[in-house]
N, CA, C and O atoms as a GROMACS GRO file, in nm:
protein
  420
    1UNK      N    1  -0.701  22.207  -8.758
    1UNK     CA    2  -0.748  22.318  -8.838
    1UNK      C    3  -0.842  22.264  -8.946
    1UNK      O    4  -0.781  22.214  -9.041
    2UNK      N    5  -0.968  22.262  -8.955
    2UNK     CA    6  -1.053  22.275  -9.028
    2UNK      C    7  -1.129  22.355  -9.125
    2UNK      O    8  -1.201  22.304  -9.210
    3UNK      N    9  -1.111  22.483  -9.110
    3UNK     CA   10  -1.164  22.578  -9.225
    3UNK      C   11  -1.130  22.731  -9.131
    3UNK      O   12  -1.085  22.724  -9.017
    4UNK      N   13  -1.152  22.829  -9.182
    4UNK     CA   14  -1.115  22.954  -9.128
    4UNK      C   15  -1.288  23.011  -9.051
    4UNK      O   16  -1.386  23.020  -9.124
    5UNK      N   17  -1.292  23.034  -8.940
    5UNK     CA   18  -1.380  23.046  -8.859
    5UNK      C   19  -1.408  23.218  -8.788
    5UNK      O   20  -1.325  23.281  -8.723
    6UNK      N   21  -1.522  23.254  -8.818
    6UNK     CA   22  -1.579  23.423  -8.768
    6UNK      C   23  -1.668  23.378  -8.763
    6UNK      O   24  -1.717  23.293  -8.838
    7UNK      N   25  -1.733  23.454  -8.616
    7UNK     CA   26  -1.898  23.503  -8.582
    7UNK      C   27  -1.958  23.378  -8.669
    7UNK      O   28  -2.021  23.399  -8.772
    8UNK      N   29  -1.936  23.261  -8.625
    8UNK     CA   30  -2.024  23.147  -8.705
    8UNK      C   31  -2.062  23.107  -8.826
    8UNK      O   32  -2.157  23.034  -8.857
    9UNK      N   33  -1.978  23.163  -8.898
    9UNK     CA   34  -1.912  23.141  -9.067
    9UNK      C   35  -1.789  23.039  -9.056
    9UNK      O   36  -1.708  23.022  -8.965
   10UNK      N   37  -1.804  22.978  -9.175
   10UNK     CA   38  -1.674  22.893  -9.184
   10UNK      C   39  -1.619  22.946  -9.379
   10UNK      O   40  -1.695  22.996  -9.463
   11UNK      N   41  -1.447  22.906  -9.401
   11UNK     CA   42  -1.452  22.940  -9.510
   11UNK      C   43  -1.338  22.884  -9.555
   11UNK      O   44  -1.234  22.897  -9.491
   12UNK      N   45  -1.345  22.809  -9.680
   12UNK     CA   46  -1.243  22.738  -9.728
   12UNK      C   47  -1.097  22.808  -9.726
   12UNK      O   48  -1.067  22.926  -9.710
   13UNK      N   49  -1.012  22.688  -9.748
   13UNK     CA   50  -0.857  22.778  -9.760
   13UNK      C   51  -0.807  22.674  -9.889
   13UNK      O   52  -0.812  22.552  -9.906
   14UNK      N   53  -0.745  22.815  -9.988
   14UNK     CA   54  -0.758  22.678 -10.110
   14UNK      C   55  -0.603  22.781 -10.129
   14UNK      O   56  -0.598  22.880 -10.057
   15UNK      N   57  -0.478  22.754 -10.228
   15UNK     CA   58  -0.386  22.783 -10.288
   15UNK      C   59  -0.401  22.808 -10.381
   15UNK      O   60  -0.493  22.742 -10.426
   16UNK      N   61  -0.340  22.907 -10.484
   16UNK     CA   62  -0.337  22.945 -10.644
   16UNK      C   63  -0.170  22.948 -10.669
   16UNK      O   64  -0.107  23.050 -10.641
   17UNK      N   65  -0.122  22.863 -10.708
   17UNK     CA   66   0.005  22.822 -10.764
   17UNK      C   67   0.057  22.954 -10.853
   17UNK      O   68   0.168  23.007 -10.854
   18UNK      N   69  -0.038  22.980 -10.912
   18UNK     CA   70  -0.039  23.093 -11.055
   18UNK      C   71  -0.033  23.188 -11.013
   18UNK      O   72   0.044  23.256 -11.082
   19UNK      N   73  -0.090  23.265 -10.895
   19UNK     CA   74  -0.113  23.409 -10.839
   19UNK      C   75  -0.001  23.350 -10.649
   19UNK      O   76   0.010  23.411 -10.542
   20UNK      N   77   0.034  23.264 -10.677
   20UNK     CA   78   0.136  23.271 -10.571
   20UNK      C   79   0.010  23.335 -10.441
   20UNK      O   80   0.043  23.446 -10.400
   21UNK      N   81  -0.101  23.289 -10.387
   21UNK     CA   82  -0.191  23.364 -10.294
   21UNK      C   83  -0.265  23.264 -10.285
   21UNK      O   84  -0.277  23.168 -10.361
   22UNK      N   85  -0.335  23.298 -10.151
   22UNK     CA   86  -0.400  23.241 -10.040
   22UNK      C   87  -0.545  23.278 -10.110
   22UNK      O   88  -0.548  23.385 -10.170
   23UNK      N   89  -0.680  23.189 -10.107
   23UNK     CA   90  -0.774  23.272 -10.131
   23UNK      C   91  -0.871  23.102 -10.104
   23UNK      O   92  -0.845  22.982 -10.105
   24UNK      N   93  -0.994  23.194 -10.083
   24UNK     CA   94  -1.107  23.116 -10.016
   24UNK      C   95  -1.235  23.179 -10.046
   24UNK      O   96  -1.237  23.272 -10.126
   25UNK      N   97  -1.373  23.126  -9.972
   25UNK     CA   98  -1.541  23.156  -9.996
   25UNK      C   99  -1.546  23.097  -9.893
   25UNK      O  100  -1.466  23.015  -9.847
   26UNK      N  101  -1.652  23.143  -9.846
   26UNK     CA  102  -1.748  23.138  -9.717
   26UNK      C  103  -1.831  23.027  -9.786
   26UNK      O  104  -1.873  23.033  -9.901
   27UNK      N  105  -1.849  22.926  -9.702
   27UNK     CA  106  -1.895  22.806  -9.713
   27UNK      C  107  -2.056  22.820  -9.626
   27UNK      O  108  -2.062  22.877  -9.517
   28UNK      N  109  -2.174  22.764  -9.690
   28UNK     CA  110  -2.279  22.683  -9.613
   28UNK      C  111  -2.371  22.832  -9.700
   28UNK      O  112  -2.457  22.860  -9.616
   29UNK      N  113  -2.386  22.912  -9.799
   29UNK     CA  114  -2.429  23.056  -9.771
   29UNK      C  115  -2.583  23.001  -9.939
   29UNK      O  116  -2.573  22.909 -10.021
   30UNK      N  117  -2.672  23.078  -9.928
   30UNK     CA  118  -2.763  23.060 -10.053
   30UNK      C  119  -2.698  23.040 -10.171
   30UNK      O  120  -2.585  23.086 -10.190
   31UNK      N  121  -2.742  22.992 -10.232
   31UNK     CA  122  -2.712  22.988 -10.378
   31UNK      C  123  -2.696  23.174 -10.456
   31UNK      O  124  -2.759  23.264 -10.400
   32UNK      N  125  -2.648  23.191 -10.525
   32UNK     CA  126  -2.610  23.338 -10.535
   32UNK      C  127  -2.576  23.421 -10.470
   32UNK      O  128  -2.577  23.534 -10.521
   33UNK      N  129  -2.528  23.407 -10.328
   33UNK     CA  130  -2.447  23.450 -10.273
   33UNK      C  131  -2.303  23.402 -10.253
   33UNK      O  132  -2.287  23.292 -10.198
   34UNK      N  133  -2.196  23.473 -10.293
   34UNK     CA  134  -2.092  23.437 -10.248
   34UNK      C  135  -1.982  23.552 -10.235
   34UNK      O  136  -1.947  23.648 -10.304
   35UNK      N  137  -1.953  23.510 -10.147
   35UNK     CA  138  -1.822  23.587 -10.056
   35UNK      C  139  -1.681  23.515 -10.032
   35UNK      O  140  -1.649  23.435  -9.944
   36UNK      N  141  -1.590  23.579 -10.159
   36UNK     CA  142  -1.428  23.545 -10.115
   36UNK      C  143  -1.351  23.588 -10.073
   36UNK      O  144  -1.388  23.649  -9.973
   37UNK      N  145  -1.259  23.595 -10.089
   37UNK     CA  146  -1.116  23.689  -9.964
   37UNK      C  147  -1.004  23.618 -10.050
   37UNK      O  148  -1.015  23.533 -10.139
   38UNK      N  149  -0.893  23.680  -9.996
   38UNK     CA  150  -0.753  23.652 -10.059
   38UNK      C  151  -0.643  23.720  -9.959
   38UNK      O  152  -0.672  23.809  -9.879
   39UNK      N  153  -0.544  23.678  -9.971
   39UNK     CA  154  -0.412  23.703  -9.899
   39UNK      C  155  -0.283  23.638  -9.972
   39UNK      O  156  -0.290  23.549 -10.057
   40UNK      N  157  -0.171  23.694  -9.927
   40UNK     CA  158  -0.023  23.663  -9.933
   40UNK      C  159   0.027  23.606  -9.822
   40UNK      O  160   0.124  23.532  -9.827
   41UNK      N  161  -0.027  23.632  -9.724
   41UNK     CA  162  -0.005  23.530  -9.602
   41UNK      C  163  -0.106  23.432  -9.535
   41UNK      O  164  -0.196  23.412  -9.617
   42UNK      N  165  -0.127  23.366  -9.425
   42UNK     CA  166  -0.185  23.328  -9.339
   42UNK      C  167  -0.315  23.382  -9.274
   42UNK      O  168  -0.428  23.336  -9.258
   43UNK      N  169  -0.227  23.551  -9.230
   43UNK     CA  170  -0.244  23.639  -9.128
   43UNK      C  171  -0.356  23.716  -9.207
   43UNK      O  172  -0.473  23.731  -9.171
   44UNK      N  173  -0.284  23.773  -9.351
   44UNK     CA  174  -0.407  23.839  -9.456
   44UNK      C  175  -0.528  23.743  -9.471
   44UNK      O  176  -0.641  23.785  -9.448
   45UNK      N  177  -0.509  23.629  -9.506
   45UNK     CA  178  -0.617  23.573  -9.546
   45UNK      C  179  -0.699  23.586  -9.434
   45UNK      O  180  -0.797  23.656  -9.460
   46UNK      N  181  -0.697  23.547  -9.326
   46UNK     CA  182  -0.790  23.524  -9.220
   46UNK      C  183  -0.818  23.711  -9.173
   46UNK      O  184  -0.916  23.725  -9.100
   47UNK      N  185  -0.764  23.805  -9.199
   47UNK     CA  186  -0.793  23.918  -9.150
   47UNK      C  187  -0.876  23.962  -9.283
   47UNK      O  188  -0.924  24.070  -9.251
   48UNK      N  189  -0.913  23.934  -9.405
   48UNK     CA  190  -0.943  23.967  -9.542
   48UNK      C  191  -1.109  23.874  -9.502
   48UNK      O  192  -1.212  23.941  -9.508
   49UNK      N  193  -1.115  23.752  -9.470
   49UNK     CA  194  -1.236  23.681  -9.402
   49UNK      C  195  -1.305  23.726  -9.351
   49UNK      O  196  -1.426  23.713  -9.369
   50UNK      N  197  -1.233  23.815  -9.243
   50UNK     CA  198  -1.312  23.842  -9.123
   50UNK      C  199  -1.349  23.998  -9.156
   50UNK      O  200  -1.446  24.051  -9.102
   51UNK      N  201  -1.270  24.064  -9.242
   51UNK     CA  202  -1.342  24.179  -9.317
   51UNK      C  203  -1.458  24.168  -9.388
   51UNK      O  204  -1.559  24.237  -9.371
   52UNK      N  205  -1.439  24.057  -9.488
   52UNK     CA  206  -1.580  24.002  -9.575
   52UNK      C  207  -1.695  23.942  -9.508
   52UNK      O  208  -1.813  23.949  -9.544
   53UNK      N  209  -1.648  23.883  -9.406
   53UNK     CA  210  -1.807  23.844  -9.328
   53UNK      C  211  -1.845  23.975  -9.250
   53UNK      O  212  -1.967  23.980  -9.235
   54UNK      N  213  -1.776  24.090  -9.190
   54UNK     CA  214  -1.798  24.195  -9.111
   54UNK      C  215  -1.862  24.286  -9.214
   54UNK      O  216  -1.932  24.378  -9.173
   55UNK      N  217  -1.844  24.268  -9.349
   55UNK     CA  218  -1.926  24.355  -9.476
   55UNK      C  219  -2.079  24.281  -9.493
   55UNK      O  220  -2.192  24.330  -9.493
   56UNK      N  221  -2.038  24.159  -9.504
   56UNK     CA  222  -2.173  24.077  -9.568
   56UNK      C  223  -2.280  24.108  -9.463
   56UNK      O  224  -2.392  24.124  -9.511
   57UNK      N  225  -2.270  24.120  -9.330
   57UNK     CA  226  -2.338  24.179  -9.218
   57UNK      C  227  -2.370  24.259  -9.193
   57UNK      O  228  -2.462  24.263  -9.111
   58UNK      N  229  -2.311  24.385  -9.250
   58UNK     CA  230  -2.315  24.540  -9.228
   58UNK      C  231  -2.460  24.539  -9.359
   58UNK      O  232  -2.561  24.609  -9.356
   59UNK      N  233  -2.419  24.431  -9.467
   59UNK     CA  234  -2.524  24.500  -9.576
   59UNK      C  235  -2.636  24.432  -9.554
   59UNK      O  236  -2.736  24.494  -9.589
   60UNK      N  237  -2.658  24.312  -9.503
   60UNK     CA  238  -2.742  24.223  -9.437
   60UNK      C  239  -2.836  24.338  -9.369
   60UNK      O  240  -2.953  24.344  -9.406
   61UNK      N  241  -2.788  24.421  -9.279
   61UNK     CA  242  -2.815  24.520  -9.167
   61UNK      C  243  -2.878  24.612  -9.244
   61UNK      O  244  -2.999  24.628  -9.226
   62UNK      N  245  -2.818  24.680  -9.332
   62UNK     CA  246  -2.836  24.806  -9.376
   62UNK      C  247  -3.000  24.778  -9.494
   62UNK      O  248  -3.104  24.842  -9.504
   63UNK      N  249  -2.948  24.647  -9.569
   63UNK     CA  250  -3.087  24.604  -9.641
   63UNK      C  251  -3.220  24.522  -9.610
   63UNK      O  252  -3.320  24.495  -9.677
   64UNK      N  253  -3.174  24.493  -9.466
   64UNK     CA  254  -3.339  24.427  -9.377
   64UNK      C  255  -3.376  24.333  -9.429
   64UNK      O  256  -3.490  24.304  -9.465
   65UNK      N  257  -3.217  24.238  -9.442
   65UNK     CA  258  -3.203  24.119  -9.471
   65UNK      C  259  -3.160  24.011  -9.381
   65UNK      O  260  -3.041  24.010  -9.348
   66UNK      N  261  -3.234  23.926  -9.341
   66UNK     CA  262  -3.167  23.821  -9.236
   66UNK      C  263  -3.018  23.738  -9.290
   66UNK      O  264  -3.031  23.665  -9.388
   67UNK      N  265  -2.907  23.747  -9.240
   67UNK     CA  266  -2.813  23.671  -9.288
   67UNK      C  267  -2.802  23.557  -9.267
   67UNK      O  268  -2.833  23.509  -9.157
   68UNK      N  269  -2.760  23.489  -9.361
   68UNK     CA  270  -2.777  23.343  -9.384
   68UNK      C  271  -2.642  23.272  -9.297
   68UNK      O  272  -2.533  23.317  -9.330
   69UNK      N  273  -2.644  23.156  -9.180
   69UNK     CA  274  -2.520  23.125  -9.123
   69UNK      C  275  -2.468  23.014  -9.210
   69UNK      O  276  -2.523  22.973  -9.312
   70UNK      N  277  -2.372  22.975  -9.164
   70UNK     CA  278  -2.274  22.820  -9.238
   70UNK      C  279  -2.393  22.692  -9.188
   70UNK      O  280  -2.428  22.702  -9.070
   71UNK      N  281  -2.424  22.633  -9.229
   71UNK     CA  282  -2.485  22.486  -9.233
   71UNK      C  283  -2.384  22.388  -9.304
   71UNK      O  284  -2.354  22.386  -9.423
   72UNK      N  285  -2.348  22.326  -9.225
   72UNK     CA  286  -2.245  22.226  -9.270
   72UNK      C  287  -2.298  22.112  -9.343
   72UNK      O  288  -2.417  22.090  -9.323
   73UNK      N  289  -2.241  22.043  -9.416
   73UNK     CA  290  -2.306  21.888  -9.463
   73UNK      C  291  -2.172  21.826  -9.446
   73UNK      O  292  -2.064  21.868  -9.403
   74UNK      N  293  -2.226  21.666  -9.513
   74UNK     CA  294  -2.069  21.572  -9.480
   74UNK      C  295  -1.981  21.669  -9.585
   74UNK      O  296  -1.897  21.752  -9.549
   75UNK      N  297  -2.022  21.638  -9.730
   75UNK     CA  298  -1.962  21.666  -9.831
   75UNK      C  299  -1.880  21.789  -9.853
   75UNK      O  300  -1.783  21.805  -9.926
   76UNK      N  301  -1.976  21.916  -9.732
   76UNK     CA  302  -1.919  22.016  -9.738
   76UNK      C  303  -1.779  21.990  -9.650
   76UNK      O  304  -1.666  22.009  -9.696
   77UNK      N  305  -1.808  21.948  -9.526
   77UNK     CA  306  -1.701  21.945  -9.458
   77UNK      C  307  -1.592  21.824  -9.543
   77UNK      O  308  -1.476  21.856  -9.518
   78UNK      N  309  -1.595  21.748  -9.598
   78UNK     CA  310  -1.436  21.712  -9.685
   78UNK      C  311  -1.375  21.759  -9.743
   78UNK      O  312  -1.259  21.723  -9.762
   79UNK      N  313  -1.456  21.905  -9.817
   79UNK     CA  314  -1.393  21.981  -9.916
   79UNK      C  315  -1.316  22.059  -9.806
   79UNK      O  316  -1.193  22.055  -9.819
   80UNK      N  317  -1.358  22.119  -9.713
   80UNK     CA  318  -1.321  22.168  -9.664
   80UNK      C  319  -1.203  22.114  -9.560
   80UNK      O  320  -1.112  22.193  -9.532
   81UNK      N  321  -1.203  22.002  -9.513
   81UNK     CA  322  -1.060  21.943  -9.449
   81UNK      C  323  -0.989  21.895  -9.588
   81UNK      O  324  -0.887  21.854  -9.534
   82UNK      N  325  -0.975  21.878  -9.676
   82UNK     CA  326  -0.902  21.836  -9.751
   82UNK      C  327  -0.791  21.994  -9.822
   82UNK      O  328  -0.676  22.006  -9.864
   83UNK      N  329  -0.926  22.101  -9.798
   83UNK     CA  330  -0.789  22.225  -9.819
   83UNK      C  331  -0.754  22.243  -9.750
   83UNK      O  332  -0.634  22.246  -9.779
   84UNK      N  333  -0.772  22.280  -9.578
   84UNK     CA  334  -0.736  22.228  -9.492
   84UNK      C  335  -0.642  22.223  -9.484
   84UNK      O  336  -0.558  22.310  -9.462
   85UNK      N  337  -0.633  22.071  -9.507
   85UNK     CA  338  -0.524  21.978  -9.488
   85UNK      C  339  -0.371  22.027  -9.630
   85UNK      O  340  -0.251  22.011  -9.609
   86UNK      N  341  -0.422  22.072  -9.736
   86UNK     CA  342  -0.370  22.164  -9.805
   86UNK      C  343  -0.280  22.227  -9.759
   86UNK      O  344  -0.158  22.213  -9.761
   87UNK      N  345  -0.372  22.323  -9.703
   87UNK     CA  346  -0.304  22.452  -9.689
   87UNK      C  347  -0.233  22.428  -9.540
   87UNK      O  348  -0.176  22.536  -9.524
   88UNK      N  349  -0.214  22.375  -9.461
   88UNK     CA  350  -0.136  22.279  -9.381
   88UNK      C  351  -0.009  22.215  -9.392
   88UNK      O  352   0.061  22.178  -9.297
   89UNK      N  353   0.020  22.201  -9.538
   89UNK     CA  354   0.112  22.152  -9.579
   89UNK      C  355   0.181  22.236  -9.629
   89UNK      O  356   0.301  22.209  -9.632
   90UNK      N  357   0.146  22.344  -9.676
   90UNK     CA  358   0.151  22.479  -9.752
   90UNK      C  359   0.287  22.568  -9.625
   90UNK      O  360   0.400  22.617  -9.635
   91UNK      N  361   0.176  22.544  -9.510
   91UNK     CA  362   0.249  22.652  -9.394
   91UNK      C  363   0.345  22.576  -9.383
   91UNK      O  364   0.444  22.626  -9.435
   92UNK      N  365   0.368  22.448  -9.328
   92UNK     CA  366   0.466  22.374  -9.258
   92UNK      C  367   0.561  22.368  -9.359
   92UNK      O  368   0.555  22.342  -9.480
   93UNK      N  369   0.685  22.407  -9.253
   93UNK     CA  370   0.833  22.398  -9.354
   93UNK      C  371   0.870  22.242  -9.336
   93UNK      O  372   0.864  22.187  -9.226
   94UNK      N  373   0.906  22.178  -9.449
   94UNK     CA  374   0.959  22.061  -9.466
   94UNK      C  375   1.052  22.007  -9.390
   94UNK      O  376   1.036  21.898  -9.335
   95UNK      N  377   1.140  22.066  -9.381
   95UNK     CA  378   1.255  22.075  -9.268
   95UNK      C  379   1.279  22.084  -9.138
   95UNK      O  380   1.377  22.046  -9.074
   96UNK      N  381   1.124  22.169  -9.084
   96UNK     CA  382   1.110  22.167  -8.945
   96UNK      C  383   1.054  22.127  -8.844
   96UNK      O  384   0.969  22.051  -8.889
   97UNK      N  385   1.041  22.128  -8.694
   97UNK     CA  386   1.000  22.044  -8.615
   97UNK      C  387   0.855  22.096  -8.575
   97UNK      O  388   0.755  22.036  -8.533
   98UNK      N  389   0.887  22.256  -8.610
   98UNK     CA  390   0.796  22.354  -8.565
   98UNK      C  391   0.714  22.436  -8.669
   98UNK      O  392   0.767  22.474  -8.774
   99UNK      N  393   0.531  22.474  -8.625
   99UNK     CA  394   0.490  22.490  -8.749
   99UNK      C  395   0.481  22.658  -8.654
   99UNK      O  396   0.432  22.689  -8.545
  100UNK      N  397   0.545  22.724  -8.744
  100UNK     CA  398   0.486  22.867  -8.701
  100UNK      C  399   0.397  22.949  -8.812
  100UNK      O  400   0.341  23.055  -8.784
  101UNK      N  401   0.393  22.903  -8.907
  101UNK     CA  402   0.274  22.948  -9.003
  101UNK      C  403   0.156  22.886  -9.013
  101UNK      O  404   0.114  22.835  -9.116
  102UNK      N  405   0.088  22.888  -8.886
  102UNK     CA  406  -0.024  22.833  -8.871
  102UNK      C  407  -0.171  23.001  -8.895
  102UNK      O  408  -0.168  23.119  -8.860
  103UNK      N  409  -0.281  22.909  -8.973
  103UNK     CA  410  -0.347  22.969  -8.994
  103UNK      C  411  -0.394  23.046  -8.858
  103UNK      O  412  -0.348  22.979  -8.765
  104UNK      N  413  -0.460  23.148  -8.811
  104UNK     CA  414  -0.555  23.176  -8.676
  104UNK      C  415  -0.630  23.124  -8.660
  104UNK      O  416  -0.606  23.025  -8.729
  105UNK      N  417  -0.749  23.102  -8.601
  105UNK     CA  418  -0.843  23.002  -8.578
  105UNK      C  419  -0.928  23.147  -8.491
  105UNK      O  420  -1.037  23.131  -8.437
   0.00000   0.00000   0.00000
C-alpha cells in the first residue's frame, strides 16, 4: 500500500491523534490547488477521496479547465510511503496474525 489511488490521482494517508481521524490531500496537483478528505475509518477515508477527486473533475468540467493529474517525484513518493507505512501500522492490530483493516486500493 502506497498512497490511496482514483482515476489516476494519488493521495496521502496521514493520522490526527487530536481529532482521533483519518485525513489526507491529493498529491502531484498545482500549486494553489488543494484537495483533502477525512474519515473515521479506512472505508470513509478512501470513499471521502474518491468523492473529492469525482468533485475536482466535475468543476474542472463545468469551468473549461483541463485537470491537472498526480506527477510523482522521489521526494513525493517517501512522504507518501512513509504515511503509508503509518497508517499501516495504524490498521494492523498488534496482537494479530491478520490485517483486516486494510485501506482499499
Amino acid at each position: 500500500m502506497e498512497s490511496l489511488k482514483y482515476k489516476g490521482y494519488s493521495g496521502s494517508i496521514e493520522y490526527s491523534k487530536a481529532d482521533n481521524c483519518l485525513h489526507g490531500k491529493v498529491i502531484g496537483l498545482d500549486k494553489g490547488t488543494c484537495i483533502t478528505y477525512e474519515g473515521d475509518t479506512a472505508l470513509e477515508l478512501y470513499e471521502d477521496f474518491k468523492g473529492a477527486i469525482d468533485d475536482y473533475l466535475d468543476y474542472c468540467k463545468d469551468k473549461g479547465i483541463q485537470p491537472k493529474t498526480f506527477s510523482p517525484s522521489t521526494e513525493t513518493f517517501s512522504k507518501v510511503f512513509l504515511s503509508a507505512n503509518f497508517a499501516k501500522s495504524v490498521f494492523t492490530p498488534k496482537h494479530s496474525t491478520q490485517n483486516n483493516h486494510s485501506i482499499p486500493q
